[in-house]
Backbone as ProteinMPNN parsed JSONL, in Angstrom:
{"seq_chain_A": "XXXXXXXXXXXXXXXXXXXXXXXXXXXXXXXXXXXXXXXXXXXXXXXXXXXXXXXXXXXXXXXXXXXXXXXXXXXXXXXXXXXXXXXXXXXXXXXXXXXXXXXXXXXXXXXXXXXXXXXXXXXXXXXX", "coords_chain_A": {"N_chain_A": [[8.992, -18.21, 1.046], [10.417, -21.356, 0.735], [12.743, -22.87, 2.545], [16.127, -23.405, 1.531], [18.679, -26.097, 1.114], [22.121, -26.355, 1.012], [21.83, -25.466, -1.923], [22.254, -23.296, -4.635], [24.028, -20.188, -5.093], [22.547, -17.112, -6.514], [23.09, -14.258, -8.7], [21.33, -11.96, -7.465], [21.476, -12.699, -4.671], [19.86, -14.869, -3.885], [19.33, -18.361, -2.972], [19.017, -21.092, -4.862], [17.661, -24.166, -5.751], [18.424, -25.826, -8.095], [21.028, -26.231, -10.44], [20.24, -25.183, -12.915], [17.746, -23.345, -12.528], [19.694, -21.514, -11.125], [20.666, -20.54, -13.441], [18.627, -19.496, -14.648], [17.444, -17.684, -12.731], [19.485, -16.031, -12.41], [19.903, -14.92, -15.236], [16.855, -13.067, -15.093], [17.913, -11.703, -13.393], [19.75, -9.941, -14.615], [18.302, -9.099, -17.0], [16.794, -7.074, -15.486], [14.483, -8.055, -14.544], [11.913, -8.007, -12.083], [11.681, -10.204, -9.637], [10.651, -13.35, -7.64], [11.4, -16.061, -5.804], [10.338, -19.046, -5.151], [7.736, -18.24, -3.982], [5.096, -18.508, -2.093], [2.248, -19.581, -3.024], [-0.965, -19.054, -2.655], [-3.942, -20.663, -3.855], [-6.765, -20.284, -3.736], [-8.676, -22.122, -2.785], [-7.842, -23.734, -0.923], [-5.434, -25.128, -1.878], [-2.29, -24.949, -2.253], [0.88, -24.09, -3.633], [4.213, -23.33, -4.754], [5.659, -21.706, -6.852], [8.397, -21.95, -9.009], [8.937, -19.477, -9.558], [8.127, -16.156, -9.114], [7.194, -13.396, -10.863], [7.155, -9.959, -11.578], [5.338, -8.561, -13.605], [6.121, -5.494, -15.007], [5.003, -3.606, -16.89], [2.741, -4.57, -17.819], [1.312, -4.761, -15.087], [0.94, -7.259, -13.615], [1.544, -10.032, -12.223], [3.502, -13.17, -12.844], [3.594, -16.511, -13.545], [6.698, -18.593, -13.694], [7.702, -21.351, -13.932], [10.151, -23.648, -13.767], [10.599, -26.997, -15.243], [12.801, -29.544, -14.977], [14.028, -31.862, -14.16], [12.816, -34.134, -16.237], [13.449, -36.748, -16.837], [12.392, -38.433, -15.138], [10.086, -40.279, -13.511], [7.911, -39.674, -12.074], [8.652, -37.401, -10.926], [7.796, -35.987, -13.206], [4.804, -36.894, -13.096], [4.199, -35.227, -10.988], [4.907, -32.557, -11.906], [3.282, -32.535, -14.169], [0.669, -32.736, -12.724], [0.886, -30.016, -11.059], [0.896, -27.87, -13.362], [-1.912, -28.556, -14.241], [-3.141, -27.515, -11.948], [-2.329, -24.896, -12.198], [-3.447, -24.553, -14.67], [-6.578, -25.163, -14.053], [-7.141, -22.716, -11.736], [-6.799, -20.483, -13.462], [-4.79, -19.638, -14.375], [-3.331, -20.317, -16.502], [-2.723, -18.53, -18.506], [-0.963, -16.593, -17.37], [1.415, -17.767, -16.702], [4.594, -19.303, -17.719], [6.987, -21.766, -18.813], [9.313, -23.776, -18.845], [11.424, -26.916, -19.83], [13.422, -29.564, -18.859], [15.534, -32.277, -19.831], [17.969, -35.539, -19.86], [19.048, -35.494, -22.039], [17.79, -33.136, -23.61], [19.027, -30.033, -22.69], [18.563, -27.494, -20.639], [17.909, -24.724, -22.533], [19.344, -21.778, -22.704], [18.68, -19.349, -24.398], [15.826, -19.353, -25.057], [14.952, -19.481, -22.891], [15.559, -16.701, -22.491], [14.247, -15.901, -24.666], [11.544, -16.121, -23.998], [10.629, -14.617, -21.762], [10.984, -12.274, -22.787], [9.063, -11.939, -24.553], [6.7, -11.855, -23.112], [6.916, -9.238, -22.153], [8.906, -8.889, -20.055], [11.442, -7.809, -19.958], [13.19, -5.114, -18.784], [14.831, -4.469, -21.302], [12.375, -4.827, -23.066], [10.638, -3.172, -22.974], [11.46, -1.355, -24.607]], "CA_chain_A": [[9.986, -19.05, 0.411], [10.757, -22.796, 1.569], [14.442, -23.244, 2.682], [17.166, -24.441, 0.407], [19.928, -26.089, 2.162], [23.195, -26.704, -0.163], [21.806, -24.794, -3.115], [23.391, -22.522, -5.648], [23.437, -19.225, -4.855], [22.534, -16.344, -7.418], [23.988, -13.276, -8.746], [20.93, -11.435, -6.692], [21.988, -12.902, -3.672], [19.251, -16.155, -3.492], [19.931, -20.039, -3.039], [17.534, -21.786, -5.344], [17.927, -25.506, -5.548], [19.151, -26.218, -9.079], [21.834, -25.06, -11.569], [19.245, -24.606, -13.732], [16.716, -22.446, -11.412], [20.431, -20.087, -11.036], [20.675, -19.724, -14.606], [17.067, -18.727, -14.882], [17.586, -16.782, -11.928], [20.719, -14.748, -13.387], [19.064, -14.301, -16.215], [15.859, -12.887, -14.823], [18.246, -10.541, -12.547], [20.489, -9.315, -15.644], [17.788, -8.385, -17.756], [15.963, -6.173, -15.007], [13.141, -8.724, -14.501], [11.763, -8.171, -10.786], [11.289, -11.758, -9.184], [11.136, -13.762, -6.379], [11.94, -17.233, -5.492], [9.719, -20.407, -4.24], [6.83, -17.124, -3.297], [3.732, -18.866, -1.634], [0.544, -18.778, -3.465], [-2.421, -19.606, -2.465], [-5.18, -20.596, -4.957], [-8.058, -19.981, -2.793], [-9.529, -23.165, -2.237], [-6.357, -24.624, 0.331], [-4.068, -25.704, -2.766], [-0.878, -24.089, -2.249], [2.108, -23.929, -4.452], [5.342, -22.25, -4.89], [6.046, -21.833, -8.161], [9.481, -21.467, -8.842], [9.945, -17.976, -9.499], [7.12, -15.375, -9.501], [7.211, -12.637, -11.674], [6.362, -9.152, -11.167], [5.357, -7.897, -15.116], [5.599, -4.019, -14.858], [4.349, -3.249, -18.066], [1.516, -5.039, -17.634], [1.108, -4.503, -13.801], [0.395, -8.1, -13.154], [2.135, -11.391, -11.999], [3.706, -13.786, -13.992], [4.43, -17.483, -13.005], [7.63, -19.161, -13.865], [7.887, -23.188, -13.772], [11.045, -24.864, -14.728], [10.884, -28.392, -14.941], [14.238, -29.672, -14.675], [14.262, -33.458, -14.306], [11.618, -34.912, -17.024], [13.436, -37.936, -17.215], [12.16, -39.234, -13.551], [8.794, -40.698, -14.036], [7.303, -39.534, -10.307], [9.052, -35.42, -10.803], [6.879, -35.891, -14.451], [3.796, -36.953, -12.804], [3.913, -34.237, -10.156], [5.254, -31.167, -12.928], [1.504, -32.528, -14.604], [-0.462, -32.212, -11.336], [1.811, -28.673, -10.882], [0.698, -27.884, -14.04], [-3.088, -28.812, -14.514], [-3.679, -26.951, -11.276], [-2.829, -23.683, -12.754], [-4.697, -24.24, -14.781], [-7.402, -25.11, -13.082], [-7.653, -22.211, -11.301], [-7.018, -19.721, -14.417], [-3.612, -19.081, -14.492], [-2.539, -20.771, -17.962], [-1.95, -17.033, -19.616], [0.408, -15.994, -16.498], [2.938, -18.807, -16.662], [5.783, -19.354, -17.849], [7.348, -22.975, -18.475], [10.339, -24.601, -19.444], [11.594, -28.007, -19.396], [14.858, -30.527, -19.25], [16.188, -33.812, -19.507], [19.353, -35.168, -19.765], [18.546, -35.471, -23.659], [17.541, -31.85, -24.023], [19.332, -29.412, -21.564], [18.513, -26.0, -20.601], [17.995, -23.449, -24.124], [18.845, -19.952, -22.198], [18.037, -18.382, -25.187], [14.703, -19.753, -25.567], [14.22, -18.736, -21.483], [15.16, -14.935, -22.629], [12.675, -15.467, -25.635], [10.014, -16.026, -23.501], [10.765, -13.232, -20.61], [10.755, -11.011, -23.787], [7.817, -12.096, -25.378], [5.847, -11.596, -22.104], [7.217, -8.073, -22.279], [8.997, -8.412, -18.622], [12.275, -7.821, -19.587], [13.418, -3.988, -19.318], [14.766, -4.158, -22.581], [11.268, -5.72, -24.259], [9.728, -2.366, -22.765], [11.628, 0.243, -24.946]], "C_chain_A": [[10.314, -20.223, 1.337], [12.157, -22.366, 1.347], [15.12, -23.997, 2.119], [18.303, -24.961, 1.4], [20.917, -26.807, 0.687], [22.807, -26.242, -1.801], [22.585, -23.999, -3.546], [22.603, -21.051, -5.345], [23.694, -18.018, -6.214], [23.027, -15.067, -7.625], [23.338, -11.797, -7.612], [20.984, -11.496, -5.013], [20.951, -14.201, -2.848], [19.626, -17.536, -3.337], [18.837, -20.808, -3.582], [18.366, -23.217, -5.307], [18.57, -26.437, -6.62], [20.012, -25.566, -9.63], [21.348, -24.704, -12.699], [18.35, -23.448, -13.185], [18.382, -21.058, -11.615], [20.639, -19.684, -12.198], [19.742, -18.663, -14.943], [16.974, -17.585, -14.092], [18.403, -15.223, -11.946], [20.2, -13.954, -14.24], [17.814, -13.325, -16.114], [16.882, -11.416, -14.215], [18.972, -9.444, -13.761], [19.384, -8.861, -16.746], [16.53, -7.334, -17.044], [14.8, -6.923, -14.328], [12.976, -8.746, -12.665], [11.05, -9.707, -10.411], [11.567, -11.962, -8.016], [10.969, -15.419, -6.233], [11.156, -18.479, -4.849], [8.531, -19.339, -3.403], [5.518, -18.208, -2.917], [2.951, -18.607, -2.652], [-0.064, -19.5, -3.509], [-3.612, -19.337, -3.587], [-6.426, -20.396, -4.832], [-8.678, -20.932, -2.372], [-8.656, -24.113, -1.503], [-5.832, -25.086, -0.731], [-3.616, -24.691, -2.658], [0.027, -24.68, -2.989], [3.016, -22.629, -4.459], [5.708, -22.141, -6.147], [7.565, -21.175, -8.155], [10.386, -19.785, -9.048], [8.53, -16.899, -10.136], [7.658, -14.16, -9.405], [6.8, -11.683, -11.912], [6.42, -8.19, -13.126], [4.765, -6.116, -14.909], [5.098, -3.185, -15.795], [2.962, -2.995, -18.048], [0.645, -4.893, -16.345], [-0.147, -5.975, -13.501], [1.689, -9.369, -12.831], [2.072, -12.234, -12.942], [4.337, -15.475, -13.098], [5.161, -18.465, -13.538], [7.501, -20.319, -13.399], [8.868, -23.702, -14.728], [11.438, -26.406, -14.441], [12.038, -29.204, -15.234], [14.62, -31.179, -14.329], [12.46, -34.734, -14.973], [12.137, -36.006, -17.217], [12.921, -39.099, -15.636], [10.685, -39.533, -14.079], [7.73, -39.881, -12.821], [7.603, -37.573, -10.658], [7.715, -35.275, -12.433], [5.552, -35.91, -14.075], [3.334, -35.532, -11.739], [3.974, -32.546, -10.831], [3.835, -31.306, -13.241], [0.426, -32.047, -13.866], [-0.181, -30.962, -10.998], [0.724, -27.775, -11.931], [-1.265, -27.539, -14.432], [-3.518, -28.047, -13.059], [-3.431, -25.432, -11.169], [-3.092, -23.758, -13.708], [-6.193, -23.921, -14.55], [-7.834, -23.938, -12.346], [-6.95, -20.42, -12.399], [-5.971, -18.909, -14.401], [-2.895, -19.506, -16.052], [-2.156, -19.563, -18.471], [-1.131, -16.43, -18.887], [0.957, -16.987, -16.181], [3.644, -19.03, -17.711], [6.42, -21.081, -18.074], [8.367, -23.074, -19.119], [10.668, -25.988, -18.928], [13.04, -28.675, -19.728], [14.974, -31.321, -18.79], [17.488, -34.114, -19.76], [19.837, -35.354, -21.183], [18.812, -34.056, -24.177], [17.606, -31.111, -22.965], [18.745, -27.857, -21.688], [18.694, -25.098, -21.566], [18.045, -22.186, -23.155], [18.339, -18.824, -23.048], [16.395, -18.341, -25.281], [13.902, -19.255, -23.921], [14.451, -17.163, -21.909], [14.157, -14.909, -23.452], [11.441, -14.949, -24.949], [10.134, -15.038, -22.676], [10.095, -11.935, -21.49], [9.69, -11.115, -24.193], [6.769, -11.653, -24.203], [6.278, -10.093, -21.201], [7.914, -7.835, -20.449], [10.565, -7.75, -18.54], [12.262, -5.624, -19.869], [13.56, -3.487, -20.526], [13.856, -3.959, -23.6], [10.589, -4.135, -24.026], [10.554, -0.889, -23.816], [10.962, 0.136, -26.456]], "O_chain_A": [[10.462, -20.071, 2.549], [12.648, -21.753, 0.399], [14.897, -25.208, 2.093], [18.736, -24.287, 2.335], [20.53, -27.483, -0.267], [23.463, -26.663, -2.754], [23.668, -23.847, -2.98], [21.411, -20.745, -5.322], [24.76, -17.978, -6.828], [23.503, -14.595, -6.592], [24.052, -10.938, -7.095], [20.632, -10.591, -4.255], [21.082, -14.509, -1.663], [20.724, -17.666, -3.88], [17.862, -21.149, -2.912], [19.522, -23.318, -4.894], [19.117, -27.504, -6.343], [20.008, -24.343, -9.491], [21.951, -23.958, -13.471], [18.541, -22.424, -13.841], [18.208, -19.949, -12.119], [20.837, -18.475, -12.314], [19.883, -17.504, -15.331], [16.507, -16.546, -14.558], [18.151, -14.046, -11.687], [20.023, -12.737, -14.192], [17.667, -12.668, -17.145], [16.602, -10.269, -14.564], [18.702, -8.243, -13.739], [19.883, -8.028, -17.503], [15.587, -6.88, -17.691], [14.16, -6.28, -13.496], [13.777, -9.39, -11.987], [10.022, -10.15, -10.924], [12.327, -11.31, -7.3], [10.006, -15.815, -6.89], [11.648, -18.813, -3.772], [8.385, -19.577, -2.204], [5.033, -18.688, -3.942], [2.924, -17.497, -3.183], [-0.01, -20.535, -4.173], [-4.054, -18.278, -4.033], [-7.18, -20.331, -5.803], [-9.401, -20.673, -1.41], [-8.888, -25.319, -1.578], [-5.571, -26.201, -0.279], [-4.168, -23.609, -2.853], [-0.006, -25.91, -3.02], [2.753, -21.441, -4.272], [6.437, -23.116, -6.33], [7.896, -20.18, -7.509], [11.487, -19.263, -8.872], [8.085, -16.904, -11.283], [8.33, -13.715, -8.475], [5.802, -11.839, -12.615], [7.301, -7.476, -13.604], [3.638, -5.648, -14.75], [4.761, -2.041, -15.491], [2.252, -1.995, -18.16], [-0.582, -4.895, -16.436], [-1.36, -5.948, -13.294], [2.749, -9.3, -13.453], [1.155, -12.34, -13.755], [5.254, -15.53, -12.278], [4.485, -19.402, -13.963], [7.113, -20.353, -12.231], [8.729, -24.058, -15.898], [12.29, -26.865, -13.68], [11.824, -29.578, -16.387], [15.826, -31.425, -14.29], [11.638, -35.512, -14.489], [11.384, -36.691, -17.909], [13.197, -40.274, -15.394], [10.251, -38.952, -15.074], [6.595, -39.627, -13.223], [6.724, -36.715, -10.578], [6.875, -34.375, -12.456], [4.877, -35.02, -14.592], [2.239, -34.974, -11.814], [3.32, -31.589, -10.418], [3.058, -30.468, -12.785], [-0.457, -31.247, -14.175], [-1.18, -30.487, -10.459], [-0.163, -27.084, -11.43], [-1.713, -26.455, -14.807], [-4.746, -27.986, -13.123], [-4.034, -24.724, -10.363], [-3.055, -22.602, -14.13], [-6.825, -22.884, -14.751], [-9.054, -23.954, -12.187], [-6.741, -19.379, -11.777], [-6.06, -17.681, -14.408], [-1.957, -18.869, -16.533], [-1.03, -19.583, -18.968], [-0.398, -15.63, -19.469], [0.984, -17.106, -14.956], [3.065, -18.885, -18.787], [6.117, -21.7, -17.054], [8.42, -22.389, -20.141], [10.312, -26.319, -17.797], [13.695, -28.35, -20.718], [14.725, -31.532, -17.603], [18.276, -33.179, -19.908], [21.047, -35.353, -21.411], [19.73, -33.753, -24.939], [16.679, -31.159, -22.156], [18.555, -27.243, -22.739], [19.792, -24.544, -21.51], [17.009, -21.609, -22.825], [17.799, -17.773, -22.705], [15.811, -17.297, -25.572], [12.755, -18.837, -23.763], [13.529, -16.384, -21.663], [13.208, -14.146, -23.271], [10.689, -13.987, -25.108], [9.341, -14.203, -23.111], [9.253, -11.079, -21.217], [9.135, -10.016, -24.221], [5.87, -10.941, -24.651], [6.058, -9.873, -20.011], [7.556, -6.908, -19.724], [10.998, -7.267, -17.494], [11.638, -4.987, -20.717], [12.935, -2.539, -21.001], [14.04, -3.322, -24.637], [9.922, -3.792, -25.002], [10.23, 0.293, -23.708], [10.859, 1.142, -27.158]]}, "name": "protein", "num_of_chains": 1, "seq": "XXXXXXXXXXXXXXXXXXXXXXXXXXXXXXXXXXXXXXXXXXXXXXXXXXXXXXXXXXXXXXXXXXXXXXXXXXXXXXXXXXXXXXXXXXXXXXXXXXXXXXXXXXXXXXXXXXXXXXXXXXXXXXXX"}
């Protein structure tokens, strides 16, 4: 995990960097969902990324990676979410992620972040 300094800290006891990231974060902790925060991962060929919140799916007994993009109205955070983006793909992650997005247009849907948790069967509840 990279170091947050002046972040918001979560109900699990993390400091992620937005008040979006602690919603997601809450949310993730209140419905059981095991996670962790800005986790390293290496893609094998020296691209590294942190994705904002990787996702341990116990159902499934695989990893899940979370990306919330959180300032789409910047032109430069848009270009870099794309390059974020196209490089998991790239290395064959598109069916284990996770995305959401906001501007100051269209804010944060928490419902639409539990949809998806659920739909990707991580939340305790999705498993009974």
């Amino acid at each position: 995990m990279r170091p947050v300094e002046n972040g918001f800290k979560t109900l699990k006891g993390d400091t992620v960097r937005s008040k979006s990231e602690k919603l997601i974060a809450d949310l993730l902790y209140m419905l059981g969902v095991p996670y962790r925060y800005e986790m390293r991962l290496d893609m094998g060929d020296g691209t590294i990324v942190y994705p904002d919140f990787t996702i341990y799916d116990v159902r499934n007994n695989r990893l899940v990676y979370y990306e919330h993009f959180g300032m789409m109205d910047d032109l430069h955070y848009v270009n870099n979410a794309i390059r974020k983006h196209n490089e998991y793909l790239k290395h064959g992650l598109g069916n284990d992620l996770i995305m959401t997005f906001e501007s100051s247009q269209k804010p944060l849907d928490l419902e639409a972040v539990e949809a998806q948790v659920k739909k990707y069967a991580l939340a305790k509840s999705a498993t009974n």
